[in-house]
ROGUTOR-556602 format. One record per residue (C-alpha): x, y, z; residue in three letters. Coordinates in nm, 2 decimals, padded with zeros to 4 digits. Last residue first. Layout:
<firos>
<<X,Y,Z>,ALA>
...
</firos>
This chain:
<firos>
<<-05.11,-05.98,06.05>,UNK>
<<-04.94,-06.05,06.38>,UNK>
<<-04.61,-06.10,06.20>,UNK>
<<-04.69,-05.73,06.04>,UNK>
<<-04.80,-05.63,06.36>,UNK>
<<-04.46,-05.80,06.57>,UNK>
<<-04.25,-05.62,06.30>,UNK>
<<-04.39,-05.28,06.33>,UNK>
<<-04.29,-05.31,06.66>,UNK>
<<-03.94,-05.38,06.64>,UNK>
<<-03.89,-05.12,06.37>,UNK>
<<-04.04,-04.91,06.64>,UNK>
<<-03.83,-05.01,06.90>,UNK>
<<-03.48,-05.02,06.73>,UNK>
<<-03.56,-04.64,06.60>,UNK>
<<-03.64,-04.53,06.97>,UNK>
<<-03.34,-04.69,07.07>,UNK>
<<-03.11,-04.48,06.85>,UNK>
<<-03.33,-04.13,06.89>,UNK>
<<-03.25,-04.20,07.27>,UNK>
<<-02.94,-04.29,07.26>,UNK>
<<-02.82,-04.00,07.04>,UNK>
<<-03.00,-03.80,07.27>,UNK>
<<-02.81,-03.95,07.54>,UNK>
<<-02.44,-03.85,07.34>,UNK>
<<-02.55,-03.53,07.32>,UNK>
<<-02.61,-03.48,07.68>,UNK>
<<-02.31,-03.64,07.77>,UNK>
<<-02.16,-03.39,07.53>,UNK>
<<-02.31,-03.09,07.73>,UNK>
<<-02.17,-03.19,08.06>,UNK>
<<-01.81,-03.10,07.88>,UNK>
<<-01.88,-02.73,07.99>,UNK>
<<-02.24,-02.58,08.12>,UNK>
<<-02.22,-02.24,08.06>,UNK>
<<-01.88,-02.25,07.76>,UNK>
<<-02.06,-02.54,07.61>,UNK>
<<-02.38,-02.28,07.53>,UNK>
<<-02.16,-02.00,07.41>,UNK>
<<-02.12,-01.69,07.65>,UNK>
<<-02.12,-01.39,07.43>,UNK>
<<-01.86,-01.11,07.51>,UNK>
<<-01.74,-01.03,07.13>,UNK>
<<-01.45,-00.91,07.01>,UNK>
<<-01.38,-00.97,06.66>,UNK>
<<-01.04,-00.88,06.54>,UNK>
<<-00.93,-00.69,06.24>,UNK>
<<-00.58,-00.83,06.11>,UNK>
<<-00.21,-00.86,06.15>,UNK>
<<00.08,-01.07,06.14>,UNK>
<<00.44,-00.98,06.20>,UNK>
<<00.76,-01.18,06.09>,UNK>
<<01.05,-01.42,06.22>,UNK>
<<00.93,-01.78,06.07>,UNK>
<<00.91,-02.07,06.28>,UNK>
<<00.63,-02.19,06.03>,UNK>
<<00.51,-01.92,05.82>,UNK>
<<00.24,-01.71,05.99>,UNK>
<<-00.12,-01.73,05.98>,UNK>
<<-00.39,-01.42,05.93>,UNK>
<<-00.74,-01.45,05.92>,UNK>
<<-00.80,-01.83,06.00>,UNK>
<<-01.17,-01.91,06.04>,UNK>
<<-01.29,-02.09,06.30>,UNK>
<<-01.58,-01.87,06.34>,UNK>
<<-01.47,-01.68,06.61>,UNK>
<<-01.23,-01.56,06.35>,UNK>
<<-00.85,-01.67,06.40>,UNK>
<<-00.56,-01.49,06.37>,UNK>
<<-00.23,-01.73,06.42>,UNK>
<<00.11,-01.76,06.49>,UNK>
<<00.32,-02.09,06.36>,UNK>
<<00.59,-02.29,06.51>,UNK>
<<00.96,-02.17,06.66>,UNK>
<<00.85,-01.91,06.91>,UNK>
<<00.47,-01.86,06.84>,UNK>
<<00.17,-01.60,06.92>,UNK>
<<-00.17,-01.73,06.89>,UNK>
<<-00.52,-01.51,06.85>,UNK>
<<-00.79,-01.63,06.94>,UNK>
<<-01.14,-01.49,06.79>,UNK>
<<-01.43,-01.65,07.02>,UNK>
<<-01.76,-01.80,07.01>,UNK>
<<-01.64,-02.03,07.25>,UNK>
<<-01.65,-02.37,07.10>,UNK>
<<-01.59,-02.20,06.77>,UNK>
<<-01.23,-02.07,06.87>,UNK>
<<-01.15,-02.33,07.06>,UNK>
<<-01.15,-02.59,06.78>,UNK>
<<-00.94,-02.33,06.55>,UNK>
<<-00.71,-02.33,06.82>,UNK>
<<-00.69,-02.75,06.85>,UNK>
<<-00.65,-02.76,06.40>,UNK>
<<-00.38,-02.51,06.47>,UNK>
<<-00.17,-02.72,06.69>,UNK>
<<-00.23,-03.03,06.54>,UNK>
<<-00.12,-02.88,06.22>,UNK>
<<00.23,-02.80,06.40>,UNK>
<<00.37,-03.16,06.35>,UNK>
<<00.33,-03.13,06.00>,UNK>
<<00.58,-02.79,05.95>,UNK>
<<00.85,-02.96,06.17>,UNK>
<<01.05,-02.99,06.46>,UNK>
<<00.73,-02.91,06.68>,UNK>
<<00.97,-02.92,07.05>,UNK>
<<00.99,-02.54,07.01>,UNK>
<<00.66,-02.47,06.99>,UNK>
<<00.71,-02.17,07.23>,UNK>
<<00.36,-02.06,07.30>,UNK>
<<00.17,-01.73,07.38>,UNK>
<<-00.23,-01.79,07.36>,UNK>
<<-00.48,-01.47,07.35>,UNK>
<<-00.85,-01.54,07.42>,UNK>
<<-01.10,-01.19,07.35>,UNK>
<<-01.39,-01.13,07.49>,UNK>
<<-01.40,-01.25,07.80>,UNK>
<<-01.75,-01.19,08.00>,UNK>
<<-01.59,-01.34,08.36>,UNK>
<<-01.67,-01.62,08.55>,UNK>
<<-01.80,-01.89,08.31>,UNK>
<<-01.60,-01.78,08.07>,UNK>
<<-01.26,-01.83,08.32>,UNK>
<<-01.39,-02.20,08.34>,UNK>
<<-01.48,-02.26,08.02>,UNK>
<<-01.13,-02.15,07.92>,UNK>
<<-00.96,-02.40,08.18>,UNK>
<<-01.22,-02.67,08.07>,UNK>
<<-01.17,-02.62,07.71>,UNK>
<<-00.79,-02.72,07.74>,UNK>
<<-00.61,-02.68,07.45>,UNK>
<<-00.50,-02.31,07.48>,UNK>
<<-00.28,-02.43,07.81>,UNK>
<<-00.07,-02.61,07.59>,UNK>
<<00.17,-02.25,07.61>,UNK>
<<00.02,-02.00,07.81>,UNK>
<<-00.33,-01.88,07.78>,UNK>
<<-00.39,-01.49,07.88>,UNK>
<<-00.79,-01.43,07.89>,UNK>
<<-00.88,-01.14,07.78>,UNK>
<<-01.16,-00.93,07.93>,UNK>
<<-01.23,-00.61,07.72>,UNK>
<<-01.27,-00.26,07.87>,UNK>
<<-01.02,-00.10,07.73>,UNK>
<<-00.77,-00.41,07.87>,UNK>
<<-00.88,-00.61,08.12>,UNK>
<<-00.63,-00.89,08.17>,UNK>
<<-00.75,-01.27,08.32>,UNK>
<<-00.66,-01.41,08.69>,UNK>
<<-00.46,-01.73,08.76>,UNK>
<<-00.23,-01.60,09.06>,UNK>
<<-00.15,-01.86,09.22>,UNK>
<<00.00,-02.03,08.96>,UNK>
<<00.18,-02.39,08.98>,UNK>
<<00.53,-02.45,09.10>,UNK>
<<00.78,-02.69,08.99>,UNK>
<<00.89,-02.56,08.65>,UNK>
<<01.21,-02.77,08.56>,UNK>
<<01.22,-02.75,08.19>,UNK>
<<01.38,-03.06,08.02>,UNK>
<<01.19,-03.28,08.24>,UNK>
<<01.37,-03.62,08.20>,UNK>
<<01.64,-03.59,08.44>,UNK>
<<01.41,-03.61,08.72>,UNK>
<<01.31,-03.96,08.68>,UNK>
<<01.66,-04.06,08.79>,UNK>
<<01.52,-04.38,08.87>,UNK>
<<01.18,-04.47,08.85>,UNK>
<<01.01,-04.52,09.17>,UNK>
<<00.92,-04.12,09.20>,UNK>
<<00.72,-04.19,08.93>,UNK>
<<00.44,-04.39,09.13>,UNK>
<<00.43,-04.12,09.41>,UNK>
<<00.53,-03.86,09.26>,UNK>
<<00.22,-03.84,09.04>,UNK>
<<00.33,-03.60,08.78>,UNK>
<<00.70,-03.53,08.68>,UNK>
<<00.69,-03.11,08.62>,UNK>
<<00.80,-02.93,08.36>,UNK>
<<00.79,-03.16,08.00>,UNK>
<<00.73,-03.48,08.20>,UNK>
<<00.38,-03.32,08.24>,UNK>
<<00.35,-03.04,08.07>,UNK>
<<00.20,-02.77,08.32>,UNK>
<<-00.14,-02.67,08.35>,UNK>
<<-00.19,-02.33,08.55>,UNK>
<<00.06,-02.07,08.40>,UNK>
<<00.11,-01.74,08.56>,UNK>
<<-00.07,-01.43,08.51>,UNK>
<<00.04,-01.09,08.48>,UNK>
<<-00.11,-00.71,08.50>,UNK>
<<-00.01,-00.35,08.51>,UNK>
<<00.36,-00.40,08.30>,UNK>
<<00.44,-00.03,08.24>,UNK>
<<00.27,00.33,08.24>,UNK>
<<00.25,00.31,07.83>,UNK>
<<00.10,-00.05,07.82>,UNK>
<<00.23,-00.37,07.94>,UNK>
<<00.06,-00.69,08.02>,UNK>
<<00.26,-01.00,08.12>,UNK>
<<00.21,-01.37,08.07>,UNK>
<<00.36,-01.60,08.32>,UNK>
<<00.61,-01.94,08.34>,UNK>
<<00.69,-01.97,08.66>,UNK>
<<01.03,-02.07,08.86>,UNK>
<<01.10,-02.23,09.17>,UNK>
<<01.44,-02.41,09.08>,UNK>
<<01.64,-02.10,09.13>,UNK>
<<01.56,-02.11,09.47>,UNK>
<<01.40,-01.81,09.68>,UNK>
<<01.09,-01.97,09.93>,UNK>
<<00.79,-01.93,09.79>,UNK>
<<00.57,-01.59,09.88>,UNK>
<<00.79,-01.33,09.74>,UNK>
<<00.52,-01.14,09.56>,UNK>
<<00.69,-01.26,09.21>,UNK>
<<00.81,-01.59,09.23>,UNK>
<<01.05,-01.59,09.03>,UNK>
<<01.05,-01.54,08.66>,UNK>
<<00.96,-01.66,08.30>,UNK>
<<00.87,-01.47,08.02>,UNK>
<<00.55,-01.40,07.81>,UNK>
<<00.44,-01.13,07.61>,UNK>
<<00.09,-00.92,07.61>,UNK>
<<00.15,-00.54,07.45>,UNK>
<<-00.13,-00.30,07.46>,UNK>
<<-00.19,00.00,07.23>,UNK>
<<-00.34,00.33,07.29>,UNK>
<<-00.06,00.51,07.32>,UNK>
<<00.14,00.34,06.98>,UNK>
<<00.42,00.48,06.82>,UNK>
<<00.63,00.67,07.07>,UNK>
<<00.48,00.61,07.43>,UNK>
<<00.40,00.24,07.32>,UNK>
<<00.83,00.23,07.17>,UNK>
<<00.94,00.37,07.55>,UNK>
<<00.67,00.15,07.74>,UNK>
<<00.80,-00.21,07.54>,UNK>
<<01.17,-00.08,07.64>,UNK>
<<01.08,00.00,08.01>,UNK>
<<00.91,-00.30,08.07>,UNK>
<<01.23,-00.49,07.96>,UNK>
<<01.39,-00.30,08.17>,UNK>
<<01.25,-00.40,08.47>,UNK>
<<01.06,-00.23,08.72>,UNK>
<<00.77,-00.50,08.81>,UNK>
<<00.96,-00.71,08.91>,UNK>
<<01.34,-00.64,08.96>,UNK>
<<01.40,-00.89,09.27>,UNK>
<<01.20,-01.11,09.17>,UNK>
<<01.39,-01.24,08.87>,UNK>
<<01.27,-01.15,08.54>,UNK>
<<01.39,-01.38,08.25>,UNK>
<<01.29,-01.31,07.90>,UNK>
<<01.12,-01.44,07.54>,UNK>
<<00.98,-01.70,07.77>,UNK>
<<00.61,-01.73,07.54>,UNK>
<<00.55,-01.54,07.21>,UNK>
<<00.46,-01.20,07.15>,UNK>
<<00.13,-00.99,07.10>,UNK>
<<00.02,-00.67,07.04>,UNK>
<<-00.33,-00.50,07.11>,UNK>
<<-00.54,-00.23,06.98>,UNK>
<<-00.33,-00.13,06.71>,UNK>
<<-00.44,00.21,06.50>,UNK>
<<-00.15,00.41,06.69>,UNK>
<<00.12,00.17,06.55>,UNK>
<<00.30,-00.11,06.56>,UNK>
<<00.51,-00.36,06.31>,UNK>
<<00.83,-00.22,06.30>,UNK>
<<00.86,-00.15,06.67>,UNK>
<<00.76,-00.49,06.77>,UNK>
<<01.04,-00.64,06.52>,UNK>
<<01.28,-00.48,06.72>,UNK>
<<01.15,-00.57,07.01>,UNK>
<<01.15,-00.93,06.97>,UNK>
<<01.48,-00.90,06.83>,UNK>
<<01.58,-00.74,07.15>,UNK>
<<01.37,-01.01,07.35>,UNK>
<<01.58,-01.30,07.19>,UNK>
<<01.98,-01.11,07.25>,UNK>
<<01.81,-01.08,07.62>,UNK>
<<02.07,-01.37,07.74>,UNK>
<<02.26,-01.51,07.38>,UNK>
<<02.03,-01.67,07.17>,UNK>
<<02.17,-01.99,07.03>,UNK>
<<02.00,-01.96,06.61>,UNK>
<<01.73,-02.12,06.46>,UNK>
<<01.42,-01.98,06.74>,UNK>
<<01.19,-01.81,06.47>,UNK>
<<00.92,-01.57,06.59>,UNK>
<<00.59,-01.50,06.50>,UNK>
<<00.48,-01.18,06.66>,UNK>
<<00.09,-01.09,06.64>,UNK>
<<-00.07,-00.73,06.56>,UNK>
<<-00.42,-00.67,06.68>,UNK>
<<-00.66,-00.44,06.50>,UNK>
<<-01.00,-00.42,06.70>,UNK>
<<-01.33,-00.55,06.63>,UNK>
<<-01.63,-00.45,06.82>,UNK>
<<-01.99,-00.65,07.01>,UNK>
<<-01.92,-00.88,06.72>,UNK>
<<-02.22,-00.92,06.44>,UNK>
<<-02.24,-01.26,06.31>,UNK>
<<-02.31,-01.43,05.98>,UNK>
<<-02.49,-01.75,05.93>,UNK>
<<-02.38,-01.96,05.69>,UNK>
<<-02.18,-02.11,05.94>,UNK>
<<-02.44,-02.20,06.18>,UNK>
<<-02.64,-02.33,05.87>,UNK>
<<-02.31,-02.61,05.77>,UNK>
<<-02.31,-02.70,06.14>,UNK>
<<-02.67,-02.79,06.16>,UNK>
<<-02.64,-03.00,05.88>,UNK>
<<-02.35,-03.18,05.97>,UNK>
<<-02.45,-03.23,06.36>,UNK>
<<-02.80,-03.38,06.17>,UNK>
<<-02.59,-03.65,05.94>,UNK>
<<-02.54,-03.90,06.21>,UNK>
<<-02.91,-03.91,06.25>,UNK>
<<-02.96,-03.95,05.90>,UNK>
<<-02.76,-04.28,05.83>,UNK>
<<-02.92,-04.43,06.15>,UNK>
<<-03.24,-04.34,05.94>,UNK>
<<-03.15,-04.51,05.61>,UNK>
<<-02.95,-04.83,05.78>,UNK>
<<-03.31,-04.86,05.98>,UNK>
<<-03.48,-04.88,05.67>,UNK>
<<-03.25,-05.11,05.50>,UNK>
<<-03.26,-05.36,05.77>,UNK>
<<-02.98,-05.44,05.98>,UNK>
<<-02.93,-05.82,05.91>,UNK>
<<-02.64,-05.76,05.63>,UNK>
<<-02.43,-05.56,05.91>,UNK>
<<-02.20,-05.32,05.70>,UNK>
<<-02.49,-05.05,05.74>,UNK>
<<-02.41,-05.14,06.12>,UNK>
<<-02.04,-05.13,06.13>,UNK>
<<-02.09,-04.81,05.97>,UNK>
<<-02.32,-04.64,06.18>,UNK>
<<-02.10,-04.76,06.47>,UNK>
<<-01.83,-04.60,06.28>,UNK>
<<-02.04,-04.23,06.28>,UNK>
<<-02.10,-04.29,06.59>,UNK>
<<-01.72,-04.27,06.73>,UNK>
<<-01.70,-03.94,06.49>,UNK>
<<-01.96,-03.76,06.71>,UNK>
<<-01.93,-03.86,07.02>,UNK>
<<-01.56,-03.74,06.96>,UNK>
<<-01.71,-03.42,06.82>,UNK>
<<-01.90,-03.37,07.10>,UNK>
<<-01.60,-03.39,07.37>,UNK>
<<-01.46,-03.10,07.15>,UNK>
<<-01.73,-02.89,07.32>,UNK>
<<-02.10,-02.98,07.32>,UNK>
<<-02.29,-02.69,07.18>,UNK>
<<-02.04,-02.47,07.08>,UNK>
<<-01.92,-02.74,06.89>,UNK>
<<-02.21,-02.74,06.70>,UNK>
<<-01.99,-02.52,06.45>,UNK>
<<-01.80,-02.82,06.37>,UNK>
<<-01.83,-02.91,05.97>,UNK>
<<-01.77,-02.54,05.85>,UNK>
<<-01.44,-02.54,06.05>,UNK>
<<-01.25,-02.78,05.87>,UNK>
<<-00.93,-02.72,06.03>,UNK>
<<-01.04,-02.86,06.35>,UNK>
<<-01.17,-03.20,06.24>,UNK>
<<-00.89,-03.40,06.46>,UNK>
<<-00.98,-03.20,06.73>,UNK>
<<-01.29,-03.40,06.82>,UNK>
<<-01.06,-03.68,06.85>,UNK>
<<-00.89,-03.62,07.12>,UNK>
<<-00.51,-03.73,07.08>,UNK>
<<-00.36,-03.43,07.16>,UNK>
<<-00.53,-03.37,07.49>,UNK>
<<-00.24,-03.45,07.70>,UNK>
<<-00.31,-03.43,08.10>,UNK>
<<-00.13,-03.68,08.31>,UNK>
<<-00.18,-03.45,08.61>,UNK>
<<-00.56,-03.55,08.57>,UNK>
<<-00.86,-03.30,08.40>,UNK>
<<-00.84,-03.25,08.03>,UNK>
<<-00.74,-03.62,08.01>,UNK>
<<-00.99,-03.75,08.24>,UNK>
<<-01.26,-03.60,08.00>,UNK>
<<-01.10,-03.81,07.68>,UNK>
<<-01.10,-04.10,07.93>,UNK>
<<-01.47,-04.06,08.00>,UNK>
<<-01.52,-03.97,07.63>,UNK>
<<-01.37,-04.31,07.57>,UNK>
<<-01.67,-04.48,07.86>,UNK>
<<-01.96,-04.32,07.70>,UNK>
<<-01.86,-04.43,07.31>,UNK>
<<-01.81,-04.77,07.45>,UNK>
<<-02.10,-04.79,07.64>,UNK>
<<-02.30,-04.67,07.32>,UNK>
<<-02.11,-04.96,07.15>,UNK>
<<-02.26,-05.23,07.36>,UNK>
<<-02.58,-05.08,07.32>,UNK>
<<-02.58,-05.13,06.93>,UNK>
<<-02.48,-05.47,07.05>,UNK>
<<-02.79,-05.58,07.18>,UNK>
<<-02.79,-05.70,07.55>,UNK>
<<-02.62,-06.00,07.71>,UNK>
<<-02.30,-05.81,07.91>,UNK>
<<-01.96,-06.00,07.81>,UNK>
<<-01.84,-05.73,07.58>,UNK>
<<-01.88,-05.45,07.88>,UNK>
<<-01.68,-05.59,08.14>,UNK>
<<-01.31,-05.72,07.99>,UNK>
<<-01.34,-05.61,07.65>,UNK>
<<-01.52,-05.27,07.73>,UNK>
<<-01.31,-05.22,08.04>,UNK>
<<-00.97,-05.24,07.90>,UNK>
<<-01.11,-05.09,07.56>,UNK>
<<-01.11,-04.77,07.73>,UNK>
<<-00.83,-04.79,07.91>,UNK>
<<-00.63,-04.81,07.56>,UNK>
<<-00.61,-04.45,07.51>,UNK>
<<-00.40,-04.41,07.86>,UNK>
<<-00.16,-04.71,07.78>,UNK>
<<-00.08,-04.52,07.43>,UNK>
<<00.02,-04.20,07.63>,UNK>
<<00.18,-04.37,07.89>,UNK>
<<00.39,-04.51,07.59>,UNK>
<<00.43,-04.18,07.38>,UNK>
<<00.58,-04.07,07.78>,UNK>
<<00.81,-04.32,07.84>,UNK>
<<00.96,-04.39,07.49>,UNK>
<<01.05,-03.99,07.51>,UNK>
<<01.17,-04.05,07.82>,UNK>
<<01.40,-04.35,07.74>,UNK>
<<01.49,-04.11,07.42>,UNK>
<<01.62,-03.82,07.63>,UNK>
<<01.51,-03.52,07.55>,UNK>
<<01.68,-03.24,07.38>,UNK>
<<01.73,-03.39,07.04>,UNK>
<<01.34,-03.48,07.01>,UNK>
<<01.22,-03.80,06.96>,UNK>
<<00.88,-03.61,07.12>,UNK>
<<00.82,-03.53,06.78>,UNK>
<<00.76,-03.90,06.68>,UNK>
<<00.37,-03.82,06.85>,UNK>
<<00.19,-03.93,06.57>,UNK>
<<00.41,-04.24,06.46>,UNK>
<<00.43,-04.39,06.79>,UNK>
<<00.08,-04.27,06.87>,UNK>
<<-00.08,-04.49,06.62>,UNK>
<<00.13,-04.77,06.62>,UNK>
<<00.12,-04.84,06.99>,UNK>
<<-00.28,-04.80,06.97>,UNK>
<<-00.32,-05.02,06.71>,UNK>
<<-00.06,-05.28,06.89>,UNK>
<<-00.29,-05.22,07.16>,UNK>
<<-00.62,-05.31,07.00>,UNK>
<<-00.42,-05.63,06.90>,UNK>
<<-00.28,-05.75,07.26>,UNK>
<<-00.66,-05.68,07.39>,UNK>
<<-00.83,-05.87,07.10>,UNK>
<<-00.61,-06.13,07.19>,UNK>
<<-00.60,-06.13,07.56>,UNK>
<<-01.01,-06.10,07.51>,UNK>
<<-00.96,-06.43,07.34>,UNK>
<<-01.21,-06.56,07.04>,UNK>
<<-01.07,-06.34,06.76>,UNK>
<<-01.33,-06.22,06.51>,UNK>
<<-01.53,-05.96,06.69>,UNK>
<<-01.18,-05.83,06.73>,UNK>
<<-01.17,-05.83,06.34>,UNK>
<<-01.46,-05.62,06.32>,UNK>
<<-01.43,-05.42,06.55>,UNK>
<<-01.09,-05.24,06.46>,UNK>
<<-01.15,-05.29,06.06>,UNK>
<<-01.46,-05.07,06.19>,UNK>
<<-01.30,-04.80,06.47>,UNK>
<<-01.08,-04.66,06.20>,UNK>
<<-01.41,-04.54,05.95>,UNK>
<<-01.45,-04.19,06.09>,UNK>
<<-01.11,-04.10,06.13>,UNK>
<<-00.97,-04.24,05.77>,UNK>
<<-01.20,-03.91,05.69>,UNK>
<<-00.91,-03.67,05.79>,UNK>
<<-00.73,-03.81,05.48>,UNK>
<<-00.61,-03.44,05.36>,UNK>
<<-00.60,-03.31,05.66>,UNK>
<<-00.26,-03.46,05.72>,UNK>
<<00.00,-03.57,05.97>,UNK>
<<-00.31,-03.67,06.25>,UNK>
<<-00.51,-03.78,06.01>,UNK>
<<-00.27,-04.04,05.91>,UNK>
<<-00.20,-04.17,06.28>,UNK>
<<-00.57,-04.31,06.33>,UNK>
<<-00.61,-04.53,05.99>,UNK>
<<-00.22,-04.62,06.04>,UNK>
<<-00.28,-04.78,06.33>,UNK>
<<-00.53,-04.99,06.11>,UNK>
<<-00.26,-05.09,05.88>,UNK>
<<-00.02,-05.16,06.12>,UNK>
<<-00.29,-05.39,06.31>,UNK>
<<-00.38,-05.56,06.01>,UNK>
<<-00.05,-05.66,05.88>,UNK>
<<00.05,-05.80,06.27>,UNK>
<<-00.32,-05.98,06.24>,UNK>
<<-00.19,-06.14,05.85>,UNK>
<<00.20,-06.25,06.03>,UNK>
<<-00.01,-06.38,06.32>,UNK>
<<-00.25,-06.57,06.07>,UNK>
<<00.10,-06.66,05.88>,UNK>
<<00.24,-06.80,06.21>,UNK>
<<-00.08,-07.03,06.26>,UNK>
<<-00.09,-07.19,05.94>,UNK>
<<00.28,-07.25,05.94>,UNK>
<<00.23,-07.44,06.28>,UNK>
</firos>
């Protein structure tokens, strides 16, 4: 009995400890590498324990671990805890799909394991796709965007997309689990070891490479803090304010945070707050631009009035008024809308739990032309979805992807590197500068490179500013979308299984010999 409870007391050890290996990198850059050797301990101890309800039970007290400690920002004052428990464990039930069906289906198939893991890697970048696409939507936890703020090591993104970098990183572990493997020959260790490398190397001479954008343009970026109860309109006049300090006839474009105002229908578009951004454009700025976000109505009167039936848009202004808006498309589940009624429905009260009742989705999902550049308008989480952007790329020559956020739930500076590691991700998989605009978090410049040319403080009240690069190049991913790391993931089959052939060949001659 002892001997038993101190093997559970040793897998309970383990499991923390290997949760840990995927929450760290989430909290810091610094150990971003844990990432690439998680999935190991994780295999090889489930290798170990005979019952698939015990590998299952101890894959999900990784998981539980994991996003417990990664997403603790959802304990947030506003929201109820039951919710918050709710949605970091839908969350954890969502990652763990994958392992459902390798542990119950794809572990008891008789071929090679190498194979094995290849169906693994295909069937989590299934999930990781199902997450940019379902109402359950929350691409925090894909792990491609875990290597965001190292830009120089994912400029092949623009290849495959963040679903790449997942391919990417869940090889690399194989590769590990196989130079681990004391009947994998030294040879084949070698070239598996140099197949994981090629993304690297092609990344590292992608960056080296410079780039000449189509223009650059001067854009000036809002960060502002949200420490204080504003008072109705009391946030938009120190929006304002700081706009007018900060703007002037060399700016291009200006940008401002999301909801910094309320426009019901009835005023829209005359509305004073149109008329202040047009006064202070007329003065300091003609040829300027101002994108800001608020929330309103429905705006062509086409939904039924109730105060419940709001949007969350993006607005254009310049010196004849607001000329262009577009409402948000993806909305938070649990945050402003429940998803799948159906099953939700069942618990009770369930609408108490979205702090921000926004029940309607966009009809009017278009992009801004401004001086002859497309820019396409992202609201909020919206920025983290490549499908959404590849979409609008697909369809139109963007040049240019602007993001207005209010980060408010991000309580503090660590939670917000997630954040910037997803822009930065977006950046290079389109080939893009994007610039981010922030209530309580941090605003951002960044190069189509991935670089960042201008950051804020977090939830900081100040203006950031830099030369832009606008470019209207379509990058490979952007054309053919998360396709493109299927395709990566096959060639890395291929090169694979042609390595395990040969070496299998050679050894039937030399036997033969």
């Amino acid at each position: 009995m002892k001997t038993k409870l101190f093997k559970i007391l040793l897998l309970i050890i383990a499991l923390i400890v290997n949760g840990l290996l995927f929450a760290i990198p989430y909290l810091s850059d610094t150990f971003v590498f844990f990432l690439f050797v998680a999935f190991v301990p994780l295999f090889l101890i489930t290798e170990k324990l005979r019952s698939v309800k015990g590998k299952l039970l101890y894959v999900f007290g990784c998981i539980l671990v994991w996003h417990f400690i990664s997403l603790s920002w959802f304990f947030y004052d506003n929201i109820p805890l039951w919710s918050s428990i709710l949605a970091i464990s839908l969350s954890s039930l969502t990652t763990f799909l994958p392992f459902i069906v390798y542990f119950c289906i794809v572990d008891r198939f008789s071929i090679k394991k190498i194979y094995k893991y290849f169906l693994f890697i295909f069937i989590w970048v299934s999930v990781e796709w199902l997450f940019f696409e379902w109402e359950l939507a929350f691409p925090f936890h894909t792990l491609g965007y875990y290597l965001g703020n190292f830009p120089s090591i994912i400029q092949w993104y623009q290849y495959t997309g963040v679903l790449g970098g997942t391919v990417w990183i869940l090889f690399i572990n194989i590769v590990i689990l196989y130079l681990l493997d004391s009947l994998c020959s030294a040879k084949r260790k070698i070239v598996y070891a140099v197949i994981a490398a090629i993304p690297l190397l092609l990344s590292v001479s992608l960056y080296l490479i410079p780039t000449t954008p189509n223009r650059s343009e001067k854009i000036v970026v809002l960060n502002v803090a949200d420490d204080k109860p504003y008072a109705k309109n009391e946030l938009f006049q120190d929006v304002i304010t700081q706009l007018a300090s900060h703007i002037d006839s060399s700016v291009f474009l200006a940008v401002c945070p999301e909801s910094i105002c309320y426009l019901p229908h009835t005023s829209f578009p005359v509305n004073t707050y149109f008329s202040a951004i047009k006064r202070i454009l007329k003065r300091q700025a003609p040829r300027a631009n101002v994108i800001f976000g608020g929330t309103t109505q429905d705006v062509k009167g086409e939904v039924a009035f109730s105060d419940r039936a709001i949007y969350n848009i993006a607005m254009c202004c310049d010196t004849s008024g607001m000329f262009a808006f577009r409402n948000k498309t993806r909305l938070v589940p649990f945050g402003e809308f429940v998803p799948y009624r159906f099953i939700f429905d069942k618990i009770p009260f369930v609408d108490t739990i979205v702090p921000n009742p926004i029940l309607h989705k966009s009809e009017y999902d278009i992009v801004f032309e401004v001086d002859d550049v497309y820019i396409l308008p992202l609201i909020c989480y919206e920025l983290y979805f490549s499908n959404l952007i590849a979409k609008h790329t697909r369809n139109k020559n963007i040049g240019l992807l602007v993001a207005i956020s209010n980060d408010y739930i991000l309580q503090k500076p660590v939670y917000s590197l997630q954040p910037i590691r997803m822009s930065r991700v977006q950046a290079v998989t389109f080939d893009k500068s994007v610039v981010k605009s922030a209530t309580h978090g941090v605003s951002l410049i960044i190069s189509p490179k991935g670089n960042i040319l201008a950051r804020s403080a977090f939830n900081s009240f100040e203006a950031i500013s830099a030369e832009v690069a606008i470019n209207d190049h379509r990058s490979l991913y952007a054309k053919y979308g998360n396709y493109m790391a299927y395709l990566f993931l096959f060639v890395l089959f291929i090169l694979t299984f042609l390595v395990n052939y040969y070496e299998k060949k050679n050894s039937i001659n030399n036997n033969l010999s």
